[in-house]
C-alpha positions as CSV (number, residue, x, y, z in Angstrom):
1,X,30.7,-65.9,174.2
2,X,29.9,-66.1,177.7
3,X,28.1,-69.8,178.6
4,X,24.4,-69.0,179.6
5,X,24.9,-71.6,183.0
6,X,28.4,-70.9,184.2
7,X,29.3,-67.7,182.9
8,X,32.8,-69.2,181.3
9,X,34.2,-67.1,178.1
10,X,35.3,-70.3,176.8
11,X,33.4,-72.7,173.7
12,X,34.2,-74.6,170.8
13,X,31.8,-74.6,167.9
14,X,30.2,-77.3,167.0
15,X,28.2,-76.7,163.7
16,X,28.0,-73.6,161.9
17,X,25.3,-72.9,159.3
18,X,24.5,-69.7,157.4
19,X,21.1,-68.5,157.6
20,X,19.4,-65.1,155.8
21,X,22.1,-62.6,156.7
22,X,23.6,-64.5,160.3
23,X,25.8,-67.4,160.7
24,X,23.8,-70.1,163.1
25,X,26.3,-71.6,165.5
26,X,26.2,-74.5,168.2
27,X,28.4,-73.9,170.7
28,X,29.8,-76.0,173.3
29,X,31.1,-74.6,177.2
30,X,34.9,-75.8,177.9
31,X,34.2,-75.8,181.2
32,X,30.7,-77.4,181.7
33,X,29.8,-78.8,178.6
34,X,26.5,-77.0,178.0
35,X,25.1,-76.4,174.7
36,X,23.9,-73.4,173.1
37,X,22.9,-71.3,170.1
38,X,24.4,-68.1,169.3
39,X,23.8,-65.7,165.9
40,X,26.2,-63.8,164.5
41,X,25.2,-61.0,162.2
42,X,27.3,-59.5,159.6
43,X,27.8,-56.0,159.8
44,X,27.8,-54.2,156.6
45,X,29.2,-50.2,157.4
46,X,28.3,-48.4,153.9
47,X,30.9,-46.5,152.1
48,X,30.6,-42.8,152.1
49,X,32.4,-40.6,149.2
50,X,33.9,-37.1,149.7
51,X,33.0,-35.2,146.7
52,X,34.9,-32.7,145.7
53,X,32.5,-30.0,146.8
54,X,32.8,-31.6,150.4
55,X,29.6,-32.9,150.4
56,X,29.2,-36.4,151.1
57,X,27.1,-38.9,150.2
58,X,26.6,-43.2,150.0
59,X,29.0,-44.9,147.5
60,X,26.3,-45.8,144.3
61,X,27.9,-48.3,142.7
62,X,25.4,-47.8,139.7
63,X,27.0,-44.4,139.2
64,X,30.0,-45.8,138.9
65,X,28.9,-48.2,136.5
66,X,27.3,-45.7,134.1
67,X,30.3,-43.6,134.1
68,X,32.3,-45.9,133.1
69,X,29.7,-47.0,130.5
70,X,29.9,-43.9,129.2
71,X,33.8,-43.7,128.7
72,X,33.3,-47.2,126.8
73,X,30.7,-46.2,124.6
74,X,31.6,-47.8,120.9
75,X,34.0,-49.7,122.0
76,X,35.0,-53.4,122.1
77,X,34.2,-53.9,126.2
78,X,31.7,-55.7,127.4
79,X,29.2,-54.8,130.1
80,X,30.7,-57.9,132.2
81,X,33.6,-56.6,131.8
82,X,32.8,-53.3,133.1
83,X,30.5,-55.1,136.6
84,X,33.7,-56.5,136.8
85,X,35.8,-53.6,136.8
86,X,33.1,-51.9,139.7
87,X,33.0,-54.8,141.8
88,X,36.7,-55.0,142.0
89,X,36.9,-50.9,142.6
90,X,34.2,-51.8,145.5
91,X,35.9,-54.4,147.2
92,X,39.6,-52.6,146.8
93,X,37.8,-49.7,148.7
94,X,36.1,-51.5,151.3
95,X,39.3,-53.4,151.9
96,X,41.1,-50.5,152.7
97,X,38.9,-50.4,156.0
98,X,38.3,-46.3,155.4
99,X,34.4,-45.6,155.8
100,X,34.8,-42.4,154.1
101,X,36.6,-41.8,150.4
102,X,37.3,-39.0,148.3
103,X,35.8,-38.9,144.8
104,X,39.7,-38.6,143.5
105,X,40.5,-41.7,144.9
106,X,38.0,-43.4,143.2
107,X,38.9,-41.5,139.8
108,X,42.0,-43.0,140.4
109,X,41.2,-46.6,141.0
110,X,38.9,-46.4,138.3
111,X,41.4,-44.9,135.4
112,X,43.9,-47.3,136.7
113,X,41.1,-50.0,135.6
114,X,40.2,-48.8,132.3
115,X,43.8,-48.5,131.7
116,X,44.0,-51.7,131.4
117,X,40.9,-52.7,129.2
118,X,41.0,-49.5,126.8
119,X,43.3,-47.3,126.3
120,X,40.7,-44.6,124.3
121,X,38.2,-45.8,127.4
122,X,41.0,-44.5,129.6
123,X,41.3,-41.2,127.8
124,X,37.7,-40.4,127.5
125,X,37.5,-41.2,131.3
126,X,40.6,-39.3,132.4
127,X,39.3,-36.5,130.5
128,X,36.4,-36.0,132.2
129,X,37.6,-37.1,135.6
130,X,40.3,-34.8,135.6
131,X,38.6,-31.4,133.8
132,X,40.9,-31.4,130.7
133,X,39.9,-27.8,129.1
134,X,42.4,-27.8,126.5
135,X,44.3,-30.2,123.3
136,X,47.6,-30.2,125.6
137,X,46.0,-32.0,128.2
138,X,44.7,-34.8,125.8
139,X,48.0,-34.6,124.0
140,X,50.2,-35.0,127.7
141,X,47.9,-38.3,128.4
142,X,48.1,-39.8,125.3
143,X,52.0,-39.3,125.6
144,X,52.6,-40.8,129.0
145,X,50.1,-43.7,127.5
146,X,52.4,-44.4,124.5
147,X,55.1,-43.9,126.8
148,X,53.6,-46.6,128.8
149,X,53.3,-49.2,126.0
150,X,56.9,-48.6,124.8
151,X,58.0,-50.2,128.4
């Protein structure tokens, strides 16, 4: 921040309040001592997906959360559990600093969720996600599962 009376790159911050959607901050020149305001504002870059007919489009989180709803239909999870679940998905992807994803990725972050909640979750997700079109594919899952658990 450059000082608005002697042009010196140099301040301290003196107070620092959050505001709607900036951070309010009093500044103080090294050099000269003036005061003054600045307003920082966060930038939020949205998340694009990569489907897998190339097409891309803004990362819906609600998607995501009624896909997974759907994998945990009848069973024992909660729909806390599964806000959780998204918002953890969300921030891993956002935290990889990529502003573009591929749908598999997000597959994959996803099953390795459910994995961990539901194991028939899991499979109903997996067998979606992945296009199983035969009973070898379920059976190849649910043996590196088992496989899994015998660890």
């Amino acid at each position: 921040m450059k000082c608005p009376e002697c042009g010196c790159e140099e301040s301290k911050v003196i107070d620092s309040r959050p505001t709607d959607n900036k951070v309010r901050r009093r500044r103080e020149c090294i050099r000269c001592g003036t005061r003054f305001t600045t307003y920082e504002i966060i930038e939020e870059v949205p998340l694009m997906v990569i489907k897998k007919d190339h097409t891309i489009e803004p990362f819906d989180r609600e998607k995501l959360v009624e896909r997974i709803c759907r994998a945990t239909v009848k069973r024992p999870v909660q729909l806390e559990t599964i806000e959780n679940i998204v918002e953890d998905i969300a921030a891993e992807l956002k935290n990889s600093l990529q502003r573009e994803v591929t749908s598999d990725k997000i597959g994959e972050v996803a099953l390795r969720k459910l994995k961990e909640i539901d194991d028939v979750a899991y499979i109903r997700f997996a067998s979606v996600y992945r296009e199983f079109d035969d009973v070898d594919s379920f059976m190849k899952i649910i043996s590196e599962l088992k496989g899994g658990k015998n660890k």
